[in-house]
N, C-alpha and C positions, 0 to 999 in steps of 0.2 A: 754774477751768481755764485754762492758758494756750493763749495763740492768739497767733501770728504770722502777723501778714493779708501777708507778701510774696506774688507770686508770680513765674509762670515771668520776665513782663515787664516786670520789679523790676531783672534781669541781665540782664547783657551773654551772650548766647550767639552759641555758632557753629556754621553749618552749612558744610561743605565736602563737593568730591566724593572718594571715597575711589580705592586704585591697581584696587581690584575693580570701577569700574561702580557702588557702590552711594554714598551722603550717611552723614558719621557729622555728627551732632551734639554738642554738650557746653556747661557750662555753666562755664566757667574759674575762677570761686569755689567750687566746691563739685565735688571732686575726683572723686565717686562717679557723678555725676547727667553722664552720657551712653548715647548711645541712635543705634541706625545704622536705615535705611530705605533702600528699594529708589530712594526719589525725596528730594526735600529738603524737599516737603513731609508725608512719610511718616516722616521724622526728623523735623520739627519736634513732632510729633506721639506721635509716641512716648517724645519726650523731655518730653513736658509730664507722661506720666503718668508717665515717673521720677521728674522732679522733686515731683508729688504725693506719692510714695510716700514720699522722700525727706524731706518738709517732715510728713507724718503720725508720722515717725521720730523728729524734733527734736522734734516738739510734746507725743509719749508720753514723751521723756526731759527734757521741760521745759527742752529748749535752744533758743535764737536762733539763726535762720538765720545765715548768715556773709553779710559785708558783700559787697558787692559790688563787682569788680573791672573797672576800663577798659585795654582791650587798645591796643596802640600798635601799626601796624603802619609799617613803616620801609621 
């Protein structure tokens, strides 16, 4: 069986606050795996189980996570 031991704090994620009052989180490597909460710890959180779900996906099609990406902010 394959297995990919990354996880969610393997990458670079980001939490910000959104124009609604609510946190969207995302993960910048991996296009699909974000996730919004009322608070940014309720994003953080929601997004780890995307990302779970996300990383169950690769591992049934016997793909490698995608590498991980460093954000530059200017």
């Amino acid at each position: 069986m394959y297995l990919d031991m990354k996880s969610l704090q393997d990458y670079t994620s980001v939490i910000a606050p959104d124009d609604n009052g609510t946190f969207i989180a995302y993960v910048p490597a991996i296009p699909s795996c974000h996730a919004w909460g009322k608070t940014a710890d309720e994003a953080w959180r929601e997004l780890a189980c995307v990302f779970e779900m996300i990383k169950e996906e690769y591992q049934q099609e016997k793909r490698s996570m995608p590498c991980n990406v460093e954000l530059v902010v200017a």
